[in-house]
VOLUMDO-496829 format. One record per residue (C-alpha): residue number from 1; x, y, z; chain; residue in three letters. Coordinates in Angstrom, 1 decimal, padded with zeros to 4 digits. Example, Ala and Ser with C-alpha at 12.3 -4.5 7.8 and 13.67 -1.06 7.14 Angstrom:
<sites>
<site><i>1</i><u>012.3</u><v>-004.5</v><w>007.8</w><ch>A</ch><aa>ALA</aa></site>
<site><i>2</i><u>013.7</u><v>-001.1</v><w>007.1</w><ch>A</ch><aa>SER</aa></site>
</sites>
This chain:
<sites>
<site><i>1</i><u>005.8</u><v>127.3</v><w>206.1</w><ch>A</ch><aa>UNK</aa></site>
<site><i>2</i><u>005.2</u><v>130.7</v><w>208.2</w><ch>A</ch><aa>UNK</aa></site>
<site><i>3</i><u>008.6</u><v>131.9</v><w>207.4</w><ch>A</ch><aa>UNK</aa></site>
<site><i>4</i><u>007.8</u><v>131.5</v><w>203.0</w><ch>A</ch><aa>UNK</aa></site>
<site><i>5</i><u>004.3</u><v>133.4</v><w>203.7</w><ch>A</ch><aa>UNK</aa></site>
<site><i>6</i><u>006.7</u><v>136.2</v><w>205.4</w><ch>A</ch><aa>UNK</aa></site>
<site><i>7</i><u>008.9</u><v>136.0</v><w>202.4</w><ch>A</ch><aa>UNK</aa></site>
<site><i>8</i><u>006.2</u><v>136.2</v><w>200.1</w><ch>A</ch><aa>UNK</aa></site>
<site><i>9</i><u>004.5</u><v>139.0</v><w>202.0</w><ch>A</ch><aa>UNK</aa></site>
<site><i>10</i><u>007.6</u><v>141.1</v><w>202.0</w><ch>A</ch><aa>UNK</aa></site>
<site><i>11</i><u>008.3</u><v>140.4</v><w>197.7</w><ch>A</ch><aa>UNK</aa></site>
<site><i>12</i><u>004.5</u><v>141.8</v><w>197.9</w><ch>A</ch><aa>UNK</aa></site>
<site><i>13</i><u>005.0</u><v>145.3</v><w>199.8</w><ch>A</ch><aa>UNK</aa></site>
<site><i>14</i><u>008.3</u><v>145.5</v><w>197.7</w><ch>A</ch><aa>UNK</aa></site>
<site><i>15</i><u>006.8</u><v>145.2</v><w>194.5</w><ch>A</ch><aa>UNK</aa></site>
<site><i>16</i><u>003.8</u><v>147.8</v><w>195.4</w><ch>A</ch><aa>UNK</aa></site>
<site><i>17</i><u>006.3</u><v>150.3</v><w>196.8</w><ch>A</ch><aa>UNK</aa></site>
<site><i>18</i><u>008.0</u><v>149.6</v><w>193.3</w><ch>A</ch><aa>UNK</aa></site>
<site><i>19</i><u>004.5</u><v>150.6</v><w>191.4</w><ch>A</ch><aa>UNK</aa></site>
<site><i>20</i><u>004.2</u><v>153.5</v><w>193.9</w><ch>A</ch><aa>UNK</aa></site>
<site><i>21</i><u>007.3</u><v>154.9</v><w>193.0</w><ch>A</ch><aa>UNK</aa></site>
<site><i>22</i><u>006.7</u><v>154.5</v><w>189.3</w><ch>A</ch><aa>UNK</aa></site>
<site><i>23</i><u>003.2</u><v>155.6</v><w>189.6</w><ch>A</ch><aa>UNK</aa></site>
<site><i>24</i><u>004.4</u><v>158.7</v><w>191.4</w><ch>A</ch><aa>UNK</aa></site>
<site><i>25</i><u>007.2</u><v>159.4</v><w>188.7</w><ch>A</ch><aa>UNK</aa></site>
<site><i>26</i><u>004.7</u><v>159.1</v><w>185.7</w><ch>A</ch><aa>UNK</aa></site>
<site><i>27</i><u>002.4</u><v>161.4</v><w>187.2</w><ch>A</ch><aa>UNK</aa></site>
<site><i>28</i><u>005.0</u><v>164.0</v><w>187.7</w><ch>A</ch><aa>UNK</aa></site>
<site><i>29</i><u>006.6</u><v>163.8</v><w>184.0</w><ch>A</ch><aa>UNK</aa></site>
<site><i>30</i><u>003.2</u><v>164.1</v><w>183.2</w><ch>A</ch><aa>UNK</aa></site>
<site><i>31</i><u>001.8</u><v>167.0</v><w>184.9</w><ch>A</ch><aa>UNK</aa></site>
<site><i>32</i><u>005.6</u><v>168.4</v><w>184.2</w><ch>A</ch><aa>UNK</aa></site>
<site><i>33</i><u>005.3</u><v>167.8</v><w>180.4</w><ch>A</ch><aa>UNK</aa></site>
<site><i>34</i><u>001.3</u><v>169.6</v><w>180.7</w><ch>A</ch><aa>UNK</aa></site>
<site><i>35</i><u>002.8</u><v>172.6</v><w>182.2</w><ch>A</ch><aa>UNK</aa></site>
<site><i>36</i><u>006.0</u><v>173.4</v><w>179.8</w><ch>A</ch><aa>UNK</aa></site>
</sites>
């Protein structure tokens, strides 16, 4: 049972590193595309 929660806990930080990344690449197009 312990070893799922793991799994699950590691899809978790995966996914938010995923939305960071994104999150971090919108802003830049974005404040790229403002400055052209």
């Amino acid at each position: 049972m312990q070893k799922k929660v793991d799994h699950v806990n590691k899809e978790k930080k995966k996914v938010e590193n995923v939305k960071g990344m994104v999150g971090k690449a919108l802003h830049h197009e974005s404040s790229h595309t403002k400055s052209e």
